[in-house]
VEXSE-546652 format. One record per residue (C-alpha): x, y, z. Coordinates in Angstrom, 1 decimal. Each point is the difference from the previous one (the first is absolute). Layout:
% residues N
R       c1       c2       c3
R        X        Y        Z
...
//
This chain:
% residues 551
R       c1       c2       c3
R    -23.8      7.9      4.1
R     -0.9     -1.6     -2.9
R     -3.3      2.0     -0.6
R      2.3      2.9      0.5
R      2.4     -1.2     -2.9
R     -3.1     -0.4     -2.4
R     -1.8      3.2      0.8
R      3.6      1.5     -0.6
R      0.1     -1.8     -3.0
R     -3.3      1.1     -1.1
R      1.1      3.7     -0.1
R      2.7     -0.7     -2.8
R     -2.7     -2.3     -2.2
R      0.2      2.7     -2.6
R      4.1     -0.2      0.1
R     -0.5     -3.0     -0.6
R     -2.4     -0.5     -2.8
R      1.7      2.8     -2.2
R      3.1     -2.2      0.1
R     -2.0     -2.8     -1.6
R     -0.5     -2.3      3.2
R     -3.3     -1.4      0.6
R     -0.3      1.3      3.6
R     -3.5     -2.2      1.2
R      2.2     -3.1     -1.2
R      3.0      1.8      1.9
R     -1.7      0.5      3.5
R     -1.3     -3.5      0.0
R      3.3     -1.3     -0.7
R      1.6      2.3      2.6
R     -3.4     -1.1      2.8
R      0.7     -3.7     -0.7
R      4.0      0.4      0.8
R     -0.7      1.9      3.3
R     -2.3     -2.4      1.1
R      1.9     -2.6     -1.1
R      2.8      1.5      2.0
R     -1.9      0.8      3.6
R     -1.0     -3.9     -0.1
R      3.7     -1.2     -0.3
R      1.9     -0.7      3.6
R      2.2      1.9     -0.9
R     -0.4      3.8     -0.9
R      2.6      2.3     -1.4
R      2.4      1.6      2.2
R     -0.3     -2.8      3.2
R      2.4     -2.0      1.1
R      0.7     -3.2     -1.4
R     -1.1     -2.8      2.2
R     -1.5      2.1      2.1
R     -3.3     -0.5     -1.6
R     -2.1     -2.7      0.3
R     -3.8     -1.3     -0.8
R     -2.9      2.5      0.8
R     -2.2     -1.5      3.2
R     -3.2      0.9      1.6
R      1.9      1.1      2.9
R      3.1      2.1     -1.8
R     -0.8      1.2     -3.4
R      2.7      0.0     -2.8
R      2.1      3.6     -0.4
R     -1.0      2.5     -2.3
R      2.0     -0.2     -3.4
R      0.2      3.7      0.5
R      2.0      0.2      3.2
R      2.6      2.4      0.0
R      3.7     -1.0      0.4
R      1.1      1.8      3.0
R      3.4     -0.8     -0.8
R      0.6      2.0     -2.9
R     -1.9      2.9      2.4
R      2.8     -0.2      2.0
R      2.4      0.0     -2.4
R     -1.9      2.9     -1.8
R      1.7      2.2      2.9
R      3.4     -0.5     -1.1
R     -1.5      2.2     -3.2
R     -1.0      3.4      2.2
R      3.0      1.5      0.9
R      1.4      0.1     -3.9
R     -2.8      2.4     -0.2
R      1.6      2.2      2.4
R      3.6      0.1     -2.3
R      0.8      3.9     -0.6
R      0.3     -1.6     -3.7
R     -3.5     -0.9     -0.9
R      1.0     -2.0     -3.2
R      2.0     -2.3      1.7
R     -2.3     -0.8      2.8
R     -2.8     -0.6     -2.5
R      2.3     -2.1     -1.8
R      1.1     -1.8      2.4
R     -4.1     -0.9      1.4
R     -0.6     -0.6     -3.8
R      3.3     -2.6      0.3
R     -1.7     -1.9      2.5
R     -3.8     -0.1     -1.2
R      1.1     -1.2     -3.7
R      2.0     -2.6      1.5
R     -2.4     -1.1      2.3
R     -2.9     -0.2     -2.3
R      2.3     -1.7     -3.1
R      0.8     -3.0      2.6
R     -3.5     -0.5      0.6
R     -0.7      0.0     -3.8
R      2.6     -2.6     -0.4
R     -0.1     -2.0      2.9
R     -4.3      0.2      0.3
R     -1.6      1.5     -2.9
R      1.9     -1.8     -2.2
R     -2.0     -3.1      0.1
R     -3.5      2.3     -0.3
R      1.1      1.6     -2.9
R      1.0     -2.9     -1.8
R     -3.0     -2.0      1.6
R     -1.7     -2.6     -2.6
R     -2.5     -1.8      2.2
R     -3.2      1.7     -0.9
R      0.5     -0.4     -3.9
R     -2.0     -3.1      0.2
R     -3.0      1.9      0.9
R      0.9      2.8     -1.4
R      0.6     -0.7     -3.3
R     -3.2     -1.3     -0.7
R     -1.7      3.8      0.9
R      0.0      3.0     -2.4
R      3.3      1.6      2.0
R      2.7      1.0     -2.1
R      3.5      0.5      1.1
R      0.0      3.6      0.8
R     -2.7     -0.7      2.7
R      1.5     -2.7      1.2
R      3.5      1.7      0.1
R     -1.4      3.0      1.9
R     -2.0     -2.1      2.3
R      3.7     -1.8      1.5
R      1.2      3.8     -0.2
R     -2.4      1.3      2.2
R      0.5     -3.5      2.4
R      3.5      0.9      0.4
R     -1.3      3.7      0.6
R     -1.8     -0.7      2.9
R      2.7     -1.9      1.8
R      2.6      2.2     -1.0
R     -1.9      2.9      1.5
R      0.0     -1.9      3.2
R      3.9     -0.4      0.1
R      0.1      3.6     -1.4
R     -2.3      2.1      2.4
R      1.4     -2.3      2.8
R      4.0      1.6     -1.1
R     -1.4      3.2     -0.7
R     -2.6      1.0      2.2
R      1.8      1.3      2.8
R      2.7      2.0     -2.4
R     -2.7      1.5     -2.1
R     -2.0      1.6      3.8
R      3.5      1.2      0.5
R      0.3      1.8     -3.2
R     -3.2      1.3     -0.5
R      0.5      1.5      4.2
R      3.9      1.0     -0.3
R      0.4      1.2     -3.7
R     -3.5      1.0     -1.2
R     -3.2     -1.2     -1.5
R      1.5      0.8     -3.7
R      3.0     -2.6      1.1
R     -2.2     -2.5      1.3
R     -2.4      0.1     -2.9
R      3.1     -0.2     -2.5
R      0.9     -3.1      2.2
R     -3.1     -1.7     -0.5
R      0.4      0.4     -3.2
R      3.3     -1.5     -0.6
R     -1.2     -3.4      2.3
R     -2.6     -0.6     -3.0
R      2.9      0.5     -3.0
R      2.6     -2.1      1.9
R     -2.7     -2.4      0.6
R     -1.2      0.0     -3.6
R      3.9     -0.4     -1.3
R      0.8     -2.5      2.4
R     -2.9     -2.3     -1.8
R      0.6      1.6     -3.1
R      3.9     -0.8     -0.2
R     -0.6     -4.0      1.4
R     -2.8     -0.3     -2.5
R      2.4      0.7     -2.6
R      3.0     -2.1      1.0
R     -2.4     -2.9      0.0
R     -1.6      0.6     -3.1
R      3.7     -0.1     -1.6
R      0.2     -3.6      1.9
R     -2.9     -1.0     -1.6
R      0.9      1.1     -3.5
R      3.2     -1.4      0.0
R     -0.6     -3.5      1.4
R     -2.8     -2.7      0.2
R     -1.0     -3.6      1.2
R      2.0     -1.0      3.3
R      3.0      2.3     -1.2
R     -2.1      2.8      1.0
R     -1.4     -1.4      2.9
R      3.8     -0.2      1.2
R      1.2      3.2     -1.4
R     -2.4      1.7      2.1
R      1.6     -1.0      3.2
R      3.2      1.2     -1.4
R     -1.6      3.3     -0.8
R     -1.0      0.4      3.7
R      3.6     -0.7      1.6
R      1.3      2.6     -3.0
R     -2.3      2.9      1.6
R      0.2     -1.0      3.4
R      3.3      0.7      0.1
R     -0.2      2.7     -2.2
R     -2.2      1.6      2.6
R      2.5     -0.7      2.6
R      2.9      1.6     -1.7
R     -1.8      2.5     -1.5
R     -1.1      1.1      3.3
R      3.2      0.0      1.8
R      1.5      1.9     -3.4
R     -2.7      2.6      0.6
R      0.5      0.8      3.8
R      3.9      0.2     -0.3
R     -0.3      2.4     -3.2
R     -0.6      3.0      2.6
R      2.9      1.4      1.9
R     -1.8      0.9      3.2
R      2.8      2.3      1.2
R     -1.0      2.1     -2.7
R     -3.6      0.0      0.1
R     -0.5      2.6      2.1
R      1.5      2.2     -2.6
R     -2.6     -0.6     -2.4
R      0.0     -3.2     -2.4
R      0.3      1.1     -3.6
R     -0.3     -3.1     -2.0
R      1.8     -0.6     -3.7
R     -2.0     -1.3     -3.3
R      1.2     -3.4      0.8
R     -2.3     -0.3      2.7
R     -2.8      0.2     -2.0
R      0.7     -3.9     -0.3
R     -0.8      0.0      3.7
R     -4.2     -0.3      0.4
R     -0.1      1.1      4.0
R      1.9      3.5     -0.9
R     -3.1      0.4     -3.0
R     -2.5     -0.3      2.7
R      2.0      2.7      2.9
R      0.5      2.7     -2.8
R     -3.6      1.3      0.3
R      0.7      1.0      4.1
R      2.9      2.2     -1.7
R     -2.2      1.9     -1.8
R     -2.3      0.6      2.4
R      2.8      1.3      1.8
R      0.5      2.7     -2.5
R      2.7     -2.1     -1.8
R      0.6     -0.5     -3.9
R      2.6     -1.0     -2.9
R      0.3     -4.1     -0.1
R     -3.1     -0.1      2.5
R     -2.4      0.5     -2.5
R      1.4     -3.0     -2.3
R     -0.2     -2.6      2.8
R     -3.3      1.3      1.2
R     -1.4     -0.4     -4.2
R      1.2     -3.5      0.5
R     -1.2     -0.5      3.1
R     -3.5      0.7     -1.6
R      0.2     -0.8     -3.8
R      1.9     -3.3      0.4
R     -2.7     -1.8      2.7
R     -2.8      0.9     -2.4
R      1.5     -1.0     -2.9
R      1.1     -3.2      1.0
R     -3.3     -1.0      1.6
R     -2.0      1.1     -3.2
R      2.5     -2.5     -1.9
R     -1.1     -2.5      2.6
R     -3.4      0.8     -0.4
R      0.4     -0.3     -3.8
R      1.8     -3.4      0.5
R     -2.4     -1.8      1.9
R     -1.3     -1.7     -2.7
R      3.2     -1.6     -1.2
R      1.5     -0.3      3.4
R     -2.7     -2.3      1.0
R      0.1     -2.1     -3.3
R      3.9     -0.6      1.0
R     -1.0     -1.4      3.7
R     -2.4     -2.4     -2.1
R      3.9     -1.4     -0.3
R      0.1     -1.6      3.1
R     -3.0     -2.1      0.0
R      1.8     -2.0     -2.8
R      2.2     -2.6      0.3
R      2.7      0.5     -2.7
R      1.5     -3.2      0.3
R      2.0     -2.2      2.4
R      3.3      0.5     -1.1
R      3.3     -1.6      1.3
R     -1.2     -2.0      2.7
R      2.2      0.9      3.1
R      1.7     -2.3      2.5
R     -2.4     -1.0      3.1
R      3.0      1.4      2.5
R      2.7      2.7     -1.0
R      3.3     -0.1      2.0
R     -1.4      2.6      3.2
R     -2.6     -2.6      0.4
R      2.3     -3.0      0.3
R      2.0      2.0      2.8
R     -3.4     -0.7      2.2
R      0.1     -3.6     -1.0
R      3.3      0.0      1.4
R     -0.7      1.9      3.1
R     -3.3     -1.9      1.2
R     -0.2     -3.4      1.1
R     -3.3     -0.4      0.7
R     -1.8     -1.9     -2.9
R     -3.4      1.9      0.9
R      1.8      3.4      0.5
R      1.8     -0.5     -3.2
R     -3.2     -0.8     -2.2
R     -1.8      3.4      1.5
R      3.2      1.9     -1.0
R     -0.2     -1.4     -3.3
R     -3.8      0.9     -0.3
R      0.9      3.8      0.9
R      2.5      0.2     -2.8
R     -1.9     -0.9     -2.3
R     -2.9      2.3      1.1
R      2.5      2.6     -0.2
R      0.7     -0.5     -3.0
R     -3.3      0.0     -1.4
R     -1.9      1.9      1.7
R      0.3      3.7     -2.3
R     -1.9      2.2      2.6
R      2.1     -1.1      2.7
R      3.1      0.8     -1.8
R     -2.0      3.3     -1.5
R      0.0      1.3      4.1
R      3.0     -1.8      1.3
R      2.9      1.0     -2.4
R      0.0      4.0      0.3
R      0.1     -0.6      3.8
R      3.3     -2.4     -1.1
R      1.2      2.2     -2.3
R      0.0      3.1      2.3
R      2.0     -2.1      2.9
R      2.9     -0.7     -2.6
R      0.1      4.0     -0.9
R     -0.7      1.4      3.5
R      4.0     -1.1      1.6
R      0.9      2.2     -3.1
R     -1.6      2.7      1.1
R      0.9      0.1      3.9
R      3.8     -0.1     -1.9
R     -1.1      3.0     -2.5
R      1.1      2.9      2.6
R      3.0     -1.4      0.5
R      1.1     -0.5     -3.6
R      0.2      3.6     -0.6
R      3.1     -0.2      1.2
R      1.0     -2.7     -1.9
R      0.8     -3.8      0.5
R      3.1      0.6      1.9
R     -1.9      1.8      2.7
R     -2.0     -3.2      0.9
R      0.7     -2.4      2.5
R     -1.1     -3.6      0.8
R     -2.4      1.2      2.5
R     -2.5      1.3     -3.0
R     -0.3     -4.0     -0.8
R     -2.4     -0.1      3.3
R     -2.5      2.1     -2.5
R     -0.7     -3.6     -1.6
R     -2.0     -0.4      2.7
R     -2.3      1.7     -2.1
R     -0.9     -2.7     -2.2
R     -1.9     -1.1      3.0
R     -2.8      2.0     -0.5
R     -1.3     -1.9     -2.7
R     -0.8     -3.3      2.4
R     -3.0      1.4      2.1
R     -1.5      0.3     -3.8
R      0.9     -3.2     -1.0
R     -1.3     -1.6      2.7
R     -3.2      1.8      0.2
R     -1.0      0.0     -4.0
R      0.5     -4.4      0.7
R     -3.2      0.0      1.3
R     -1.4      0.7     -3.2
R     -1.2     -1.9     -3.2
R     -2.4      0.8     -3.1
R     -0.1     -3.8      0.4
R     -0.8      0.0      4.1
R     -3.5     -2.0     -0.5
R      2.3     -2.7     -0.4
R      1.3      0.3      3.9
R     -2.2     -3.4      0.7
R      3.0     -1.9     -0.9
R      1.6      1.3      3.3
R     -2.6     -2.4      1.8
R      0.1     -3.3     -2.2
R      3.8      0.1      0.5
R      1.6     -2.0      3.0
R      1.9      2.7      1.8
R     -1.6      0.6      3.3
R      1.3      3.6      1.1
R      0.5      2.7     -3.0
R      4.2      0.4      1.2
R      1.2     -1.7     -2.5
R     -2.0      1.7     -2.7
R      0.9      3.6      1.6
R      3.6     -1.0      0.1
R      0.4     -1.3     -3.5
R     -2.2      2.6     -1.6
R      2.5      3.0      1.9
R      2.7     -2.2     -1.2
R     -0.7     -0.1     -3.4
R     -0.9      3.7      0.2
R      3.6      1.1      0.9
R      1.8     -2.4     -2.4
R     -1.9      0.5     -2.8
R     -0.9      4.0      0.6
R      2.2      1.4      2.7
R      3.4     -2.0     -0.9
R      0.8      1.2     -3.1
R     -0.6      3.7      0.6
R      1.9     -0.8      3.3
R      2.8     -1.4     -2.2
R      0.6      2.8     -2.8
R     -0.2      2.7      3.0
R      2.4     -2.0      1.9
R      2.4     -0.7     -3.1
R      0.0      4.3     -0.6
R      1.4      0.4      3.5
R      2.2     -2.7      0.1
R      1.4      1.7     -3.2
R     -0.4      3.7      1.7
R      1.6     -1.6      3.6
R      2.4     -2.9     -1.2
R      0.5     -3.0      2.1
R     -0.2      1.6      3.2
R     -3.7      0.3     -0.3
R     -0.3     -3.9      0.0
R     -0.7      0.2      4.1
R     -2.4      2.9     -0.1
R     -2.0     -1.7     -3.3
R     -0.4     -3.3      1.7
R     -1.4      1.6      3.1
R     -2.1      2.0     -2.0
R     -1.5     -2.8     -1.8
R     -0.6     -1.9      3.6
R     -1.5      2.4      1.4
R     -2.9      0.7     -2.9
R     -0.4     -3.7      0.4
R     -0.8      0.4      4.3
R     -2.0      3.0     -1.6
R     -2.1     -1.9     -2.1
R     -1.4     -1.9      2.9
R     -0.2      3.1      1.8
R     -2.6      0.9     -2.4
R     -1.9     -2.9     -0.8
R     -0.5      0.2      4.0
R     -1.3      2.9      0.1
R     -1.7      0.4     -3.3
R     -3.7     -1.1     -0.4
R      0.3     -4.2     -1.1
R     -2.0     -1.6     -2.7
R      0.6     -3.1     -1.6
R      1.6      0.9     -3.4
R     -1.5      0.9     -2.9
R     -3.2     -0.6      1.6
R     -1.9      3.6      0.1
R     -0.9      1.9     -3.0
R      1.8      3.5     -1.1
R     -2.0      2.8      1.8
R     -1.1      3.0     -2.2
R      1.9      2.9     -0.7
R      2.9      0.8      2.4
R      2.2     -2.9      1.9
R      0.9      2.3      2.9
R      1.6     -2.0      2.8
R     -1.4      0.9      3.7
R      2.1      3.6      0.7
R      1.0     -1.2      3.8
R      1.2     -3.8     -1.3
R      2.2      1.6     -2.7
R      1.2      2.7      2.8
R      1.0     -2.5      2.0
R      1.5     -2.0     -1.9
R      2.2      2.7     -1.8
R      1.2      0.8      3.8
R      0.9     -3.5      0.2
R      2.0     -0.4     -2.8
R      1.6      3.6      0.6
R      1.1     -2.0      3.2
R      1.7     -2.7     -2.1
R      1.7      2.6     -1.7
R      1.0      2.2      3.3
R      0.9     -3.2      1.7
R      2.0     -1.0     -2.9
R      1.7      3.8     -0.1
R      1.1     -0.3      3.6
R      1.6     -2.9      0.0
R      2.0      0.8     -2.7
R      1.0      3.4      1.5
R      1.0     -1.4      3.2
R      2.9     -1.5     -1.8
R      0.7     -3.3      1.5
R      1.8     -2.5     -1.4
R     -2.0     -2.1     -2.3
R     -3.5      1.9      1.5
R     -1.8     -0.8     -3.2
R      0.9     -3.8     -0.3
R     -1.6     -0.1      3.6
R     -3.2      1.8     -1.2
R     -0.4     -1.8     -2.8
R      0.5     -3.5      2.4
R     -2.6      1.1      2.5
R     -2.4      0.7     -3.2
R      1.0     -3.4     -0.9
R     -1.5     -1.3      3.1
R     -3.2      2.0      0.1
R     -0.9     -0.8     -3.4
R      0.4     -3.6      0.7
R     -2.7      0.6      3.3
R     -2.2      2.4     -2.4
R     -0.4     -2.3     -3.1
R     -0.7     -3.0      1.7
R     -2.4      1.3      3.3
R     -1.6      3.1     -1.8
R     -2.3     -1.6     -2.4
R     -1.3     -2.3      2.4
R     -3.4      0.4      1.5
R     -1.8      1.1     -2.9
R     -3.5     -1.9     -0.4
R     -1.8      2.1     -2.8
R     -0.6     -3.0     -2.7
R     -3.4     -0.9      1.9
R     -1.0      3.8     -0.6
R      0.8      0.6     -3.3
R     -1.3     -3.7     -0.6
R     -3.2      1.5      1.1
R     -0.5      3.1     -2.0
//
């Protein structure tokens, strides 16, 4: 794969030279990265913790495995091709590509385009910023093709054998501009980031920036798909000029006219052209100063106000564990979490979508207005839960793992307690307060009669946390590195787990329905009595210091 990305390369050399890029300098970079890459346990697009250390007898997964998720969910895409209006099924597969592929550029590629490691050597070679800039360009290229082709394949055979070569080749084309605006458009919110702020202030703002258009995504996506009235679609879908603020709806106007259609058509399919190129050839022209602004974050800036060891959340563990050893490993999480930037770069979009996606379960139902809603739409704050399988995977993971030898010179015995105070400190200082301002909404939305159902909710996300760290992969926290590119959980674990807390949820549902007296006090007591068995049997049994003492 990777000669087949150079020789690839190779055909664009002179693209590449007459924008000014030294292109030898270039493909080495590029060679050096994909190397680098295909010798790192873990590869882009593999599950986390599946991975582990090559061997003579099972060598180490290719980097370039395809995610066979998204290929499954790439069939959810075919039958909007099929829509008597072609505009709005092309919108609505454009919906879902630029949504997926702007999560991965926040949540992956985030930390490969703003990447300052290999300024050290760099720096001291004739490369100049441009190069360099293209070189992390066509990184995130490569793996973005991956993600795309793995979403698109399997539409794009469908269009090209249902609706014509001339669709399918106007197809293709459109994957590359949404591609290039995707990387275009994150480029550019960063390099605002980087203008505006510097030192540690930037450092922080960055995370900010990535909760900011993670939900943006998310409600921005949901916006999109509920814009179309599909009792009228079969009609035909003649869209106003105030969708031209709408990207997915530039990129469906071209199937119009190749249906013989006109008017507005031709002004979303100019932008659907004109406005990818011409916001990659600013990014092209920007590469320069975009890469002197990461040169930010390799500087200190100053300490600033020196914050207090433990905030508040953090003294509710003190509180709730007794155990002198358990309490010093939850202490020792927090304050990983806290400083550890690329954790919090990957972990708070995932946190930030769980506090928007209740919302958006309730958004159908709010057409009709608040009176129409009724207590049972609380049960959608089981949503919040989705954000704990990616908490507790992304622990694992440290830029500071070398330093897992601590593990072993610590008198512990059995990993528990550190699994157990590491998840704790997780949900109080991570999962609590997004918990909290979702819960305080619906209280507000529900009034006190919500009380029962929000306590059971909050129980049972507790049982469901152990529920995952039982079945997810275990490593000691903080103790493997960040894998390259994409952070894709294992497809079947995440499955199964969303049945699971689905269950929660139906369990939850039918109790409530069956209308007994005081049903939901019951629940919530029987959760009461479950969590007690879970938190203090379900971390036992773990033995992995001795391992990770040895690698």
């Amino acid at each position: 794969m990777e000669v087949f990305v150079l020789k690839l390369l190779d055909r664009f050399s002179g693209m590449f030279r007459r924008a000014g890029i030294d292109y030898r300098a270039l493909r080495t970079i590029v060679r050096i990265k994909l190397t680098m890459d295909g010798r790192k346990p873990n590869g882009v697009l593999e599950a986390i913790g599946k991975s582990k250390k090559p061997s003579a007898d099972k060598p180490e997964k290719s980097p370039f495995a395809v995610n066979w998720l998204y290929v499954l969910m790439s069939l959810a895409m075919i039958p909007f091709l099929f829509l008597n209006d072609i505009l709005a099924g092309m919108s609505f597969v454009f919906t879902l590509l630029m949504f997926f592929q702007g999560t991965a550029m926040i949540s992956d590629f985030s930390s490969v385009m703003l990447d300052t490691r290999d300024r050290p050597i760099l720096r001291t070679k004739p490369v100049d910023g441009r190069t360099l800039g293209m070189a992390k360009t066509v990184h995130i290229i490569v793996y973005l093709f991956l993600l795309t082709a793995s979403l698109v394949t399997l539409p794009l055979v469908a269009a090209f054998i249902f609706k014509g070569a001339a669709a399918g080749l106007v197809f293709l084309l459109e994957i590359m501009l949404v591609t290039g605006l995707d990387i275009s458009l994150t480029a550019a919110v960063y390099y605002a980031v980087l203008r505006l702020w510097d030192g540690e202030r930037l450092k922080d703002m960055i995370n900010y920036i990535q909760i900011v258009l993670a939900i943006g995504l998310m409600i921005g996506y949901q916006i999109m798909i509920r814009m179309f009235d599909f009792s009228t679609l079969g009609a035909g879908f003649e869209p106003g000029g105030w969708w031209l603020l709408a990207p997915p709806v530039w990129f469906g106007a071209p199937f119009r006219l190749l249906q013989g259609g006109g008017g507005i058509a031709y002004a979303f399919a100019a932008c659907a052209l004109l406005l990818p190129l011409l916001s990659m050839l600013l990014y092209v022209r920007m590469l320069p100063q975009f890469e002197q602004q990461v040169q930010k974050l390799t500087q200190g800036g100053g300490a600033g106000k020196r914050r207090s060891a433990f905030r508040p959340l953090e003294l509710i563990g003190d509180l709730l564990i007794r155990s002198p050893r358990e309490r010093a490993f939850y202490r020792f999480a927090c304050a990983m979490m806290g400083k550890e930037r690329e954790f919090k770069l990957k972990v708070y979009p995932s946190v930030g979508f769980s506090m928007v996606v209740p919302f958006i379960f309730m958004a159908s139902q709010l057409k009709e207005g608040l009176d129409s809603l009724s207590a049972v739409w609380g049960l959608m704050l089981y949503g919040t839960g989705l954000a704990i399988p990616t908490l507790l995977t992304l622990l694992s993971f440290s830029s500071r793992h070398k330093a897992a030898w601590i593990y072993s010179t610590s008198p512990m015995g059995e990993s528990g307690a550190v699994h157990r105070g590491a998840v704790l400190a997780s949900l109080i200082k991570l999962f609590l307060p997004v918990f909290a301002v979702a819960a305080v909404v619906f209280l507000l939305l529900f009034g006190k009669a919500f009380v029962p159902d929000l306590i059971a909710v909050f129980l049972s996300l507790l049982l469901f946390t152990v529920v995952c760290y039982l079945i997810l992969p275990r490593k000691l926290p903080f103790s493997e590195p960040f894998p390259a590119g994409s952070s894709s959980q294992n497809g079947l674990q995440v499955f199964l787990l969303l049945v699971i807390l689905t269950a929660f949820g139906g369990i939850h549902f039918g109790i409530r329905a069956a209308g007994w007296p005081y049903s939901v006090w019951i629940f919530s007591a029987v959760l009461i009595g479950l969590n007690y068995v879970a938190w203090k049997y379900g971390f036992r049994g773990s033995s992995d210091v001795k391992a990770a003492s040895a690698d």
